[in-house]
Structure formats: structure tokens, C-alpha cells
N, CA, C and O atoms as a CHARMM CRD file, in Angstrom:
* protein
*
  336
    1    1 UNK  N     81.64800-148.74300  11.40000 PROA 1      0.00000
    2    1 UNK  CA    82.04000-147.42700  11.85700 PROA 1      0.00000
    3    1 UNK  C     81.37900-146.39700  10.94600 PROA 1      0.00000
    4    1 UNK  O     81.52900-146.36800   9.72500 PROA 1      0.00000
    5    2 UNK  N     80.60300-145.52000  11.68800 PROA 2      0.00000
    6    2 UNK  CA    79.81800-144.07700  10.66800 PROA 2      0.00000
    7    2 UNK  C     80.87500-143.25600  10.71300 PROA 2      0.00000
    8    2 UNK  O     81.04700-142.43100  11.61100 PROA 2      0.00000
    9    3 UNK  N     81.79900-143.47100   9.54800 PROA 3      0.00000
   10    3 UNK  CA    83.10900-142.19500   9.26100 PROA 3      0.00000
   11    3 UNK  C     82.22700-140.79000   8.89100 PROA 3      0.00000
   12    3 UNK  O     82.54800-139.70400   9.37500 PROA 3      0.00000
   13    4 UNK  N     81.14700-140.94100   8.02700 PROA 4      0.00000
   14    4 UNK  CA    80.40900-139.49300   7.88200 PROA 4      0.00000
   15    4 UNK  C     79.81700-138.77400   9.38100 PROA 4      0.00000
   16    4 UNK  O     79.87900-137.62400   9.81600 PROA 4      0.00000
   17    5 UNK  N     79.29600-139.89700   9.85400 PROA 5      0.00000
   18    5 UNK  CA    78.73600-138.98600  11.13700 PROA 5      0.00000
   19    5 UNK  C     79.61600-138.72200  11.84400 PROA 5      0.00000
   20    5 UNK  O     79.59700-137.54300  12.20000 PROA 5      0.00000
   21    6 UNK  N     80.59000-139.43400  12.31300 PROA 6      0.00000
   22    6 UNK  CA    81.97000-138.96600  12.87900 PROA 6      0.00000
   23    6 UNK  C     82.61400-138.04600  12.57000 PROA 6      0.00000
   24    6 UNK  O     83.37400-137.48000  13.35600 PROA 6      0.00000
   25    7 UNK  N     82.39900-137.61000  11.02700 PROA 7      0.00000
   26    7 UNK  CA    82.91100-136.65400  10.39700 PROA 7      0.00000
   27    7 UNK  C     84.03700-136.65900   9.86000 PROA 7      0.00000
   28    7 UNK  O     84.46300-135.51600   9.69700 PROA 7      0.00000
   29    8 UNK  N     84.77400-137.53600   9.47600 PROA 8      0.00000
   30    8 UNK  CA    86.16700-138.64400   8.77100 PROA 8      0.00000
   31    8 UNK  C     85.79700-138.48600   7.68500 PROA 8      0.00000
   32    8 UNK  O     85.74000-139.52600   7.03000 PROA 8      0.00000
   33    9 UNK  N     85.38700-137.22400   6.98100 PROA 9      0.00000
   34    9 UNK  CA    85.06200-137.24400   5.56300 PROA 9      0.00000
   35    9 UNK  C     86.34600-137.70600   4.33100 PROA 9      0.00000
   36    9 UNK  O     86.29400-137.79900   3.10400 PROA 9      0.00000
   37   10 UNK  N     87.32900-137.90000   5.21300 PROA 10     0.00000
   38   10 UNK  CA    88.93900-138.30100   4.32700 PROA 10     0.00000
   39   10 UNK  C     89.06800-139.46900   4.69800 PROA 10     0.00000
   40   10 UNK  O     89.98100-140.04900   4.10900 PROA 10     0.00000
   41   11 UNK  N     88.51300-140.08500   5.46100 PROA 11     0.00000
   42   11 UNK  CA    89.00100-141.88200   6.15100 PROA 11     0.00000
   43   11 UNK  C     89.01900-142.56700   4.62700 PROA 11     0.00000
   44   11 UNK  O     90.13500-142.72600   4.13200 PROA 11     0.00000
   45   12 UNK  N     88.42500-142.77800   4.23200 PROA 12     0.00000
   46   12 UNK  CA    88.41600-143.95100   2.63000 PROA 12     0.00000
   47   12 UNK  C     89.74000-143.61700   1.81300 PROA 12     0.00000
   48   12 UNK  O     90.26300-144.46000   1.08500 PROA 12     0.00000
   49   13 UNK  N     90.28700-142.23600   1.99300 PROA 13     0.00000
   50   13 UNK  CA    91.36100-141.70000   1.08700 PROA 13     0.00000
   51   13 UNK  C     92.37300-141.89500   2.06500 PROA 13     0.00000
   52   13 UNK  O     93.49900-141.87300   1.56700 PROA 13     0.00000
   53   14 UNK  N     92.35900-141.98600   2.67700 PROA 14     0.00000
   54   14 UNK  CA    93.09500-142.41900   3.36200 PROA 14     0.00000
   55   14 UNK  C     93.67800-144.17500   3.88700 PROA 14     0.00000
   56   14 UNK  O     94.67800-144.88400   3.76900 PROA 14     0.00000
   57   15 UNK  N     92.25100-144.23000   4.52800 PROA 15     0.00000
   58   15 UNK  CA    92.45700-146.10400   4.86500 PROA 15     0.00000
   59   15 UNK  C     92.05800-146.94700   3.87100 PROA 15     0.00000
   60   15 UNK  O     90.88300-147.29800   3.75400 PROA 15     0.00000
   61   16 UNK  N     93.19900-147.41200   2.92400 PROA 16     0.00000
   62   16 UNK  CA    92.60000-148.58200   2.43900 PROA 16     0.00000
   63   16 UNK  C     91.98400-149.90700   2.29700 PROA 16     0.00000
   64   16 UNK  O     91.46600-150.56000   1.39100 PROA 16     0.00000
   65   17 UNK  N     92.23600-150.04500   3.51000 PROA 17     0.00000
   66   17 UNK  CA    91.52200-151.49600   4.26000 PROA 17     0.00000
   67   17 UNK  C     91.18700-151.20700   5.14300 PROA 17     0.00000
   68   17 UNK  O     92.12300-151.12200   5.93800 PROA 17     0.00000
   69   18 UNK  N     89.36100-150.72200   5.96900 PROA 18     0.00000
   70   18 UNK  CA    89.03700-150.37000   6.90800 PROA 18     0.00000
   71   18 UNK  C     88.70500-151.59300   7.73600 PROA 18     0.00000
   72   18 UNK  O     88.11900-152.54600   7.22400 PROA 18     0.00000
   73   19 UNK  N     89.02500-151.58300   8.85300 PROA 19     0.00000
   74   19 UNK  CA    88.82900-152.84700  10.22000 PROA 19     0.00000
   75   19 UNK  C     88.42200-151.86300  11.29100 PROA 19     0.00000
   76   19 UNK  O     89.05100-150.96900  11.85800 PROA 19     0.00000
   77   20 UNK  N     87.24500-152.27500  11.39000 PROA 20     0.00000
   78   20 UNK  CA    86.84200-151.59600  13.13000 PROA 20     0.00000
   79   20 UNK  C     86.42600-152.68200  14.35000 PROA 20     0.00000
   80   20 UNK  O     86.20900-153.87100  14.11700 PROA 20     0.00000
   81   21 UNK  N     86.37700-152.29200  15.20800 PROA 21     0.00000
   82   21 UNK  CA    86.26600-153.32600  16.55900 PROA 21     0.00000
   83   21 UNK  C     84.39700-153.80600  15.81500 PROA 21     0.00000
   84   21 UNK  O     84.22200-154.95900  15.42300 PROA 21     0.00000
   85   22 UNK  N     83.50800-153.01400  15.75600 PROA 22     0.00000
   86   22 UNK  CA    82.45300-153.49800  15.16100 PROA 22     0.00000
   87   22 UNK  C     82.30200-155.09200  14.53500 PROA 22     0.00000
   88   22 UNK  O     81.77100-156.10700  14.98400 PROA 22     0.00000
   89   23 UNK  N     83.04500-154.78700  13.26500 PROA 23     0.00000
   90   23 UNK  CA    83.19900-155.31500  12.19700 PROA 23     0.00000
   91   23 UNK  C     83.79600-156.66600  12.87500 PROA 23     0.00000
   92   23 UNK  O     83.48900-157.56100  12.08800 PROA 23     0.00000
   93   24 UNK  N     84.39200-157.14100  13.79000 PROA 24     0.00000
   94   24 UNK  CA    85.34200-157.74100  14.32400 PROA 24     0.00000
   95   24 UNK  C     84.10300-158.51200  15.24900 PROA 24     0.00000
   96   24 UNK  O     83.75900-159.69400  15.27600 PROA 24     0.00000
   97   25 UNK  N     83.69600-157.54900  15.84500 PROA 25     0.00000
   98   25 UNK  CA    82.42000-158.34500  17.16300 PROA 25     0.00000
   99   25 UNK  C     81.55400-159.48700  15.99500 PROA 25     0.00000
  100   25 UNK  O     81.48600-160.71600  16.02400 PROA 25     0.00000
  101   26 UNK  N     81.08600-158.69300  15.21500 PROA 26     0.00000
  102   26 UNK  CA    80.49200-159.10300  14.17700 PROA 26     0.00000
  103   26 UNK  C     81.23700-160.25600  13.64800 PROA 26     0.00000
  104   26 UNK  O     80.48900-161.23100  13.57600 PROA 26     0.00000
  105   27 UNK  N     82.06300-160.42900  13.37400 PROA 27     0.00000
  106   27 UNK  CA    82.79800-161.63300  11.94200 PROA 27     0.00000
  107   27 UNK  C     82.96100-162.75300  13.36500 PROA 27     0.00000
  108   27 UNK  O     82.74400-163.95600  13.21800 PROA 27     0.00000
  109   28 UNK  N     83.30900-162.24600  14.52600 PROA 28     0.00000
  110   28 UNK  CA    83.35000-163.58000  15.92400 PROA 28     0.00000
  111   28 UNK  C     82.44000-163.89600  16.04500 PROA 28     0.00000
  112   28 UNK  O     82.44900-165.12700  16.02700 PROA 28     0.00000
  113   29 UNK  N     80.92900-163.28300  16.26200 PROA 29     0.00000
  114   29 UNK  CA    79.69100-164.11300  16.66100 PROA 29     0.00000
  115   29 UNK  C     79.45500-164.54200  15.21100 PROA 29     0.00000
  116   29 UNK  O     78.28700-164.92700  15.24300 PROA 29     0.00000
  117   30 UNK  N     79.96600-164.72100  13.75800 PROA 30     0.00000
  118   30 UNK  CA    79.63100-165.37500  12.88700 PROA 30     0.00000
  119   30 UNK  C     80.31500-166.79200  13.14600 PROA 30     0.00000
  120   30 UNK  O     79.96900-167.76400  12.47500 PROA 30     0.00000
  121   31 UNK  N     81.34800-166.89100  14.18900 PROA 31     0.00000
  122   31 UNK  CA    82.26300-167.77500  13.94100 PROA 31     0.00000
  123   31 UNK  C     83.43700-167.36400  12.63900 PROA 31     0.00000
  124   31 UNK  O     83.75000-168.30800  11.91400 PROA 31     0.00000
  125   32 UNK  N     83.96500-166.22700  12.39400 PROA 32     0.00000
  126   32 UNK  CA    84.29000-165.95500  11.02700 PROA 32     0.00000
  127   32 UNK  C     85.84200-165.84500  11.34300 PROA 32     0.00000
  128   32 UNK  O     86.69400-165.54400  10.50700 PROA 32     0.00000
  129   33 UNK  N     86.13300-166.20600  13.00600 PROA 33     0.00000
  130   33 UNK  CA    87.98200-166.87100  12.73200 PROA 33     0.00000
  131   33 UNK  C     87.91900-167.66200  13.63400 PROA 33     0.00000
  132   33 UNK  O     87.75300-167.62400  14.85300 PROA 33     0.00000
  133   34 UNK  N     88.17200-168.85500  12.39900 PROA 34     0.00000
  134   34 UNK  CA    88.30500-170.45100  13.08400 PROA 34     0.00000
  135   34 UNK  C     89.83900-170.23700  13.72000 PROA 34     0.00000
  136   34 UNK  O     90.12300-170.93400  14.69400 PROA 34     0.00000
  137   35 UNK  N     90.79000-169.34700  13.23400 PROA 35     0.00000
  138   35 UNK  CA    92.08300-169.45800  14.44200 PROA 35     0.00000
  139   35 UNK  C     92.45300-168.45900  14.58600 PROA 35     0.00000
  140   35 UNK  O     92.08200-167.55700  13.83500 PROA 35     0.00000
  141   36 UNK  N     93.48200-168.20000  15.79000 PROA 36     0.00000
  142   36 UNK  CA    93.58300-167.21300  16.22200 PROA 36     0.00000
  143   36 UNK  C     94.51800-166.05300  15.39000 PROA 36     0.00000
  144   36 UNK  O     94.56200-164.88500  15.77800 PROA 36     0.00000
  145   37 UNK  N     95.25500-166.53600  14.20100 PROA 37     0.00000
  146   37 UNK  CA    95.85600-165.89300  13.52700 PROA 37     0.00000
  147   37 UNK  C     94.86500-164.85100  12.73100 PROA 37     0.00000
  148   37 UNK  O     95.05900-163.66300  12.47300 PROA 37     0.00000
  149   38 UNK  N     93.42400-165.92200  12.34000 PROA 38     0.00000
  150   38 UNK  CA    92.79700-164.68100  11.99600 PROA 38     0.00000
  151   38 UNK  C     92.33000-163.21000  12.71000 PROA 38     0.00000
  152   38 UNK  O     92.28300-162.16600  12.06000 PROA 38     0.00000
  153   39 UNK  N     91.97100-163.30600  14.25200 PROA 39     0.00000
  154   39 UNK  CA    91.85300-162.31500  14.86200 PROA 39     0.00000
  155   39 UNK  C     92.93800-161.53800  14.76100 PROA 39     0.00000
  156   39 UNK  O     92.99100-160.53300  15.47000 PROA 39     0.00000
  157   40 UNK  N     94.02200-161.85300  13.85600 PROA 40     0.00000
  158   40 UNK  CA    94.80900-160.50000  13.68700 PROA 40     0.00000
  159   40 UNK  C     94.61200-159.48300  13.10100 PROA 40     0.00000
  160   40 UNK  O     95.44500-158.74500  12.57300 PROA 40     0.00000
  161   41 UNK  N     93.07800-159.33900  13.17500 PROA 41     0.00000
  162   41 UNK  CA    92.29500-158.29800  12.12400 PROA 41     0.00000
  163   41 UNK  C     92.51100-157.06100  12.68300 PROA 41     0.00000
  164   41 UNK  O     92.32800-155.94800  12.18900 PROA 41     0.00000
  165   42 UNK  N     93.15000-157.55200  14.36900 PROA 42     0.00000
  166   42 UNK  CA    92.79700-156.26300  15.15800 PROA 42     0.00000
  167   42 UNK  C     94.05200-155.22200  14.88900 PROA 42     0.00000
  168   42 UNK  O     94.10300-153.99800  15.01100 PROA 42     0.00000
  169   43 UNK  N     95.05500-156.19600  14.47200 PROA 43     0.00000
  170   43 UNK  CA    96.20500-155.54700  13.77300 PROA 43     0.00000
  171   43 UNK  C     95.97000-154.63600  13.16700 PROA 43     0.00000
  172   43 UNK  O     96.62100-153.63800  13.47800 PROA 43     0.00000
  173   44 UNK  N     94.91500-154.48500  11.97600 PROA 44     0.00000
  174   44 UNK  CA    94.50900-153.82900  10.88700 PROA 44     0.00000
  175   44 UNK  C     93.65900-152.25000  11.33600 PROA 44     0.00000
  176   44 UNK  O     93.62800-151.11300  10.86600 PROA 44     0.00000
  177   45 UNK  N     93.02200-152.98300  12.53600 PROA 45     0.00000
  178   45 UNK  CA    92.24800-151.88400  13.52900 PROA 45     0.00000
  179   45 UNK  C     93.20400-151.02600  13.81800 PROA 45     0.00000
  180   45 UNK  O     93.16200-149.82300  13.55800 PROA 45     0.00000
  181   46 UNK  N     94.04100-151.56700  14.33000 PROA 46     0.00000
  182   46 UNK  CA    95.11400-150.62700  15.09200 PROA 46     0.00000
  183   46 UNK  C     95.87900-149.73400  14.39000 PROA 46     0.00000
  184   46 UNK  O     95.98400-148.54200  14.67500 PROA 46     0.00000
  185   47 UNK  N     96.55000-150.43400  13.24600 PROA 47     0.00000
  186   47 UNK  CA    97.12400-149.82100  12.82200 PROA 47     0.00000
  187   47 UNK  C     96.16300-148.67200  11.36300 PROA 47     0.00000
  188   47 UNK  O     96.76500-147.62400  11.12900 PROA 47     0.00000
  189   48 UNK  N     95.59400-148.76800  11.00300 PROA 48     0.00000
  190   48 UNK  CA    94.36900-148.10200  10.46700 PROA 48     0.00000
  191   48 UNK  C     94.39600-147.01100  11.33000 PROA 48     0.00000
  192   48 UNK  O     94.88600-145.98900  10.85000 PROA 48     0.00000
  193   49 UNK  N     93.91400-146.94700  12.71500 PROA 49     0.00000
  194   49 UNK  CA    93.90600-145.90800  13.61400 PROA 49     0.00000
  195   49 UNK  C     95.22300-144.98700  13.58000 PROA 49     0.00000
  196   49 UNK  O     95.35500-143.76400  13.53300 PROA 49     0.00000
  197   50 UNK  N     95.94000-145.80900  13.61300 PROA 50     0.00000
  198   50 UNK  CA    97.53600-145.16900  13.47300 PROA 50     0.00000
  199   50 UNK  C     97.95200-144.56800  12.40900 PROA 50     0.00000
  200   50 UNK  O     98.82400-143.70100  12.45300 PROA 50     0.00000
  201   51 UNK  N     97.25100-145.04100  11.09100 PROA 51     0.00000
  202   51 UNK  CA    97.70400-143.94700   9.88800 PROA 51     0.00000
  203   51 UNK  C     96.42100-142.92300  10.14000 PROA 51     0.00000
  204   51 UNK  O     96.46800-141.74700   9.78100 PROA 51     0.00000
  205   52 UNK  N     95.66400-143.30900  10.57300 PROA 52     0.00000
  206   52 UNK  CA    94.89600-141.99200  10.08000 PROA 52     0.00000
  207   52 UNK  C     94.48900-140.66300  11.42900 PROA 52     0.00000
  208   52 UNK  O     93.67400-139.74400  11.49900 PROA 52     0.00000
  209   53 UNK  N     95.62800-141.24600  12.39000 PROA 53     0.00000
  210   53 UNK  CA    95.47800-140.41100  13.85800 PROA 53     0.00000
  211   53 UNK  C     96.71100-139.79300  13.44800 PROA 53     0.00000
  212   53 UNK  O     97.41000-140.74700  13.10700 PROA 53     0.00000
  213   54 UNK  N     97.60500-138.36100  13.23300 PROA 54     0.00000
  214   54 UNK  CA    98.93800-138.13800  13.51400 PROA 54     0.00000
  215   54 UNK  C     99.11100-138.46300  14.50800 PROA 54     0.00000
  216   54 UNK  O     98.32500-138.61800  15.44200 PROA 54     0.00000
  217   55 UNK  N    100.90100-138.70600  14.37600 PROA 55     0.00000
  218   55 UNK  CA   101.99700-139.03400  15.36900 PROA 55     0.00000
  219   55 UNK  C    101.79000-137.69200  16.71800 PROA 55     0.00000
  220   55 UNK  O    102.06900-136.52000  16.46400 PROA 55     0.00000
  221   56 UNK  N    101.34500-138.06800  17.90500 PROA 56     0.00000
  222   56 UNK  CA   101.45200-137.15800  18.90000 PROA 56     0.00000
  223   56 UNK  C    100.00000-136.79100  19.11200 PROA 56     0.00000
  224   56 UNK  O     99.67000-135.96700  19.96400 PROA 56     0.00000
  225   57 UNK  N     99.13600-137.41400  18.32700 PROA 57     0.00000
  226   57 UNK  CA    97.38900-137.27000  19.24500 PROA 57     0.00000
  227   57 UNK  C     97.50500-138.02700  19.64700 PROA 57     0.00000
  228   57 UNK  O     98.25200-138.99800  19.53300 PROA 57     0.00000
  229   58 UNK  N     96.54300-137.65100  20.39700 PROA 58     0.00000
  230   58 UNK  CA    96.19600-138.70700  22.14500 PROA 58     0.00000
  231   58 UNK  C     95.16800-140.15100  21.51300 PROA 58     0.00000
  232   58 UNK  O     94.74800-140.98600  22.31500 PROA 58     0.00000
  233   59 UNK  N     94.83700-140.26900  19.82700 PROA 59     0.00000
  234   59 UNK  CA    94.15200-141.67100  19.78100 PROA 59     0.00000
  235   59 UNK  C     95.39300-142.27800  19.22700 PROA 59     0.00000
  236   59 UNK  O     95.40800-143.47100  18.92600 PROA 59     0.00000
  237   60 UNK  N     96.49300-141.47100  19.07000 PROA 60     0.00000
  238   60 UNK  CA    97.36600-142.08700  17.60200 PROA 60     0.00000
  239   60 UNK  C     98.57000-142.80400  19.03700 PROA 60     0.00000
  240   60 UNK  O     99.09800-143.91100  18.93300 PROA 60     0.00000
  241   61 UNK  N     98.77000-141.89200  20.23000 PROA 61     0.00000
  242   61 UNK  CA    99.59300-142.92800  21.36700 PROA 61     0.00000
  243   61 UNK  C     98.79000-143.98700  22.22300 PROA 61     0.00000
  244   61 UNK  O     99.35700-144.91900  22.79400 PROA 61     0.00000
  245   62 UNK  N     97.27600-143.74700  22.27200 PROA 62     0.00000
  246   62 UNK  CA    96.71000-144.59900  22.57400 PROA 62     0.00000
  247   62 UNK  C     97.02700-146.12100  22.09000 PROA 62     0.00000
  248   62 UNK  O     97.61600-147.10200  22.54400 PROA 62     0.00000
  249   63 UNK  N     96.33000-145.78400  20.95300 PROA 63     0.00000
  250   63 UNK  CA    96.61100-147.33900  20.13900 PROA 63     0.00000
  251   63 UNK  C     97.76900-147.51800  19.70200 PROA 63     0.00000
  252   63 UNK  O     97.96400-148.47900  18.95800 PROA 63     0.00000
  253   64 UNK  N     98.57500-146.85600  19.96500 PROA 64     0.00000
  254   64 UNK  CA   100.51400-147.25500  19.72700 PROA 64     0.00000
  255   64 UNK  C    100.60100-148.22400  21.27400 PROA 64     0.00000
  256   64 UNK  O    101.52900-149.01900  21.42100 PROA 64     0.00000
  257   65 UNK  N     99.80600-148.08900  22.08100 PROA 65     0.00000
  258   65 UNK  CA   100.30700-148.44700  23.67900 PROA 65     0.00000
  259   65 UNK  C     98.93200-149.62600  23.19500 PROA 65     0.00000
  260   65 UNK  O     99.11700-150.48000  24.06200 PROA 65     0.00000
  261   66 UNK  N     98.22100-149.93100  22.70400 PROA 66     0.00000
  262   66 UNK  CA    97.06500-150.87700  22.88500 PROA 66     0.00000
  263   66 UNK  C     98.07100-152.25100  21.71100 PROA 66     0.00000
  264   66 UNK  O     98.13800-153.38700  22.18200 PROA 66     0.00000
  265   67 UNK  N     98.69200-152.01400  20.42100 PROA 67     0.00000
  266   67 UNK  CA    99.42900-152.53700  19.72800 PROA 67     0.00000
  267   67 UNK  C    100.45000-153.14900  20.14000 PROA 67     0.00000
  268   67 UNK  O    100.60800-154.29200  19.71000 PROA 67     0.00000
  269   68 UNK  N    101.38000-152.63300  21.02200 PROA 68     0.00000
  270   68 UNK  CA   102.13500-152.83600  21.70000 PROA 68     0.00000
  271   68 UNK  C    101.85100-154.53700  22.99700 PROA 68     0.00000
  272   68 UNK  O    102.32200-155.63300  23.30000 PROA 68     0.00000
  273   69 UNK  N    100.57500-153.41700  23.33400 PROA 69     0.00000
  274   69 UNK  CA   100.14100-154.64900  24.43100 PROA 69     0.00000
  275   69 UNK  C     99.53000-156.31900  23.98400 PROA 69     0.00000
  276   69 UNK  O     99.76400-157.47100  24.34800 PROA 69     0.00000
  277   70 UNK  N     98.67800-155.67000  23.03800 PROA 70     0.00000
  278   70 UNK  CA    98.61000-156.61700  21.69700 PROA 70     0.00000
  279   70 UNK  C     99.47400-157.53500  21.21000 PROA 70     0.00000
  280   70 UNK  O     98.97900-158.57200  20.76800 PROA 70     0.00000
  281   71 UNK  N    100.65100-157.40300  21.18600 PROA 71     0.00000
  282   71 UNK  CA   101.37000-158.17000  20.53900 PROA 71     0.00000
  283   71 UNK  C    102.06900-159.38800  21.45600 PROA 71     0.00000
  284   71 UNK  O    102.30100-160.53600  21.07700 PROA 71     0.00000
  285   72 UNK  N    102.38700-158.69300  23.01200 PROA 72     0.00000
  286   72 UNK  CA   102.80300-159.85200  23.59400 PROA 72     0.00000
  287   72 UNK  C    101.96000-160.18800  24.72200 PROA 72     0.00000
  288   72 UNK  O    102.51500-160.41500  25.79700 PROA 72     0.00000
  289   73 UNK  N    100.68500-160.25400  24.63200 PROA 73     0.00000
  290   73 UNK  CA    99.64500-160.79900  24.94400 PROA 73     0.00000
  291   73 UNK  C     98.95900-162.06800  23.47700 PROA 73     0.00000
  292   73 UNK  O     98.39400-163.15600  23.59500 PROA 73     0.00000
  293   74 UNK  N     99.36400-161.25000  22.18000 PROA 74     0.00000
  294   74 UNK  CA    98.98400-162.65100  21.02700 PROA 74     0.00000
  295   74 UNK  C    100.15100-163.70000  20.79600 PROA 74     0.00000
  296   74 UNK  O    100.15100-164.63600  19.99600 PROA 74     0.00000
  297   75 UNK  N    101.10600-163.33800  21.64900 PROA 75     0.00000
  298   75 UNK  CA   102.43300-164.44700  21.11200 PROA 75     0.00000
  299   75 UNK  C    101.87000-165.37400  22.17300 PROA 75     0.00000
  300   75 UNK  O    101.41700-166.47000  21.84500 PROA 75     0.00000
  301   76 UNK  N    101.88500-164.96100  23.45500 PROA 76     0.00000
  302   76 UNK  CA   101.39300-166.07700  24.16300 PROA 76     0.00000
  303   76 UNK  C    100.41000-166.82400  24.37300 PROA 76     0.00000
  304   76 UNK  O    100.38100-167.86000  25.03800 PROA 76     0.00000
  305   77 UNK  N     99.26800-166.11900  23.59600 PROA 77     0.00000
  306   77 UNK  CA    97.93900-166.60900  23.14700 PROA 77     0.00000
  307   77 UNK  C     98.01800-167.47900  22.20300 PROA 77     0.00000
  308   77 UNK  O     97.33100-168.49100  22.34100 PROA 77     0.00000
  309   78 UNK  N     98.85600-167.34500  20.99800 PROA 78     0.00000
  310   78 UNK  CA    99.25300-168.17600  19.85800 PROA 78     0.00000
  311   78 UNK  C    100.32000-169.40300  20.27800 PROA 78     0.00000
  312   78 UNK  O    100.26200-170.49400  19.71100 PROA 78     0.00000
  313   79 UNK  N    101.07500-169.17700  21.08700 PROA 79     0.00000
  314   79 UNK  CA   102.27400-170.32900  21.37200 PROA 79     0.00000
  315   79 UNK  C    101.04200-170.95800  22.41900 PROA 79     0.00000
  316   79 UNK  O    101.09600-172.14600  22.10300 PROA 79     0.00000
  317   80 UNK  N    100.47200-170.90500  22.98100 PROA 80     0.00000
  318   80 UNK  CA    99.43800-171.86500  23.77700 PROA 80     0.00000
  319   80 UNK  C     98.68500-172.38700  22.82300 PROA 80     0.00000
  320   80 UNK  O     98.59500-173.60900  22.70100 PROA 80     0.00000
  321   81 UNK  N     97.99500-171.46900  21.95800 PROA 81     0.00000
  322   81 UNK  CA    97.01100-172.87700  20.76700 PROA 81     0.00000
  323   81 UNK  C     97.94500-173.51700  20.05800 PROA 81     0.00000
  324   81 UNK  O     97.52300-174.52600  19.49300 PROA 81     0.00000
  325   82 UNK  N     99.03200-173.27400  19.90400 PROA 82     0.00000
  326   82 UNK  CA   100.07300-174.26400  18.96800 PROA 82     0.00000
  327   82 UNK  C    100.67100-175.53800  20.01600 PROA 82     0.00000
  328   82 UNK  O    101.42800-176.33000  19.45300 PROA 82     0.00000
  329   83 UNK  N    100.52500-175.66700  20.77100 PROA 83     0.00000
  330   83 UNK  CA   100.61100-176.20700  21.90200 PROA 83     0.00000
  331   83 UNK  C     99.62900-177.20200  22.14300 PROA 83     0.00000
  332   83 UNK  O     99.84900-178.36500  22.48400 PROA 83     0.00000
  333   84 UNK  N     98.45800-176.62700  21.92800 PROA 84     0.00000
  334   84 UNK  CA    97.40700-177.79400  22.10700 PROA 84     0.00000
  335   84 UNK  C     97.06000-179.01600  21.00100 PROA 84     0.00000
  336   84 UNK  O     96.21300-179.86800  21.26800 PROA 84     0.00000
């Protein structure tokens, strides 16, 4: 993610652990989560977005509604590989 060209000149002071969907495409075509617990990176995405969007912008309810969906879409994703 280009936080300067974006213009997020506060993102680093802010996010201390940056996760972007990028970073994520990237670490999967490395093979870089052998299970699905690791793709909970997107957790980090999300919620990253969420501290650094205030409560009541339109990216900060976005990804409150993408987190949400997230979560019980990965329980059943996770109780199926535990399963196999």
C-alpha cells in the first residue's frame, strides 16, 4: 500500500502492524499460509482499516460490514478444514 501517495502521511503513527489485501495476494501466491488460520491476516486488514478510518466514514462501516461477513463465512471455512 503507497500510504504517501495516498496521502496517509499519519498511517505508521497510527497502524502498528500494517496488513493490506496486496501484501496478502502476495504471501498466497508464495504459498505463505499453509492453513487457514493463517489467512487471518485479513483480520489485521480489517481491522487496521478500522482504527485508522473514524467511527461513521463510509470506509470505517464498510469494513465493519466486510469483518462481520468475514467472520461467519471463516467459522465455516475453518470447521470444514478441521473436518477433513
Amino acid at each position: 500500500m503507497d500510504v504517501v501517495g495516498m496521502g496517509l502521511h499519519d498511517y505508521f503513527q497510527i497502524i502498528r502492524h500494517p496488513m493490506d489485501l496486496g501484501t496478502m495476494k502476495s504471501k498466497l501466491n508464495k504459498g505463505l499460509y499453509p492453513s487457514p488460520l493463517e489467512f487471518a491476516d485479513i483480520k489485521l486488514t480489517f481491522n487496521d482499516a478500522l482504527l485508522y478510518n473514524p467511527k461513521g466514514h463510509e470506509v470505517h462501516k464498510l469494513i465493519d460490514q466486510f469483518l462481520q461477513l468475514f467472520e461467519g463465512l471463516f467459522c465455516l471455512a475453518f470447521e470444514k478444514y478441521e473436518k477433513q
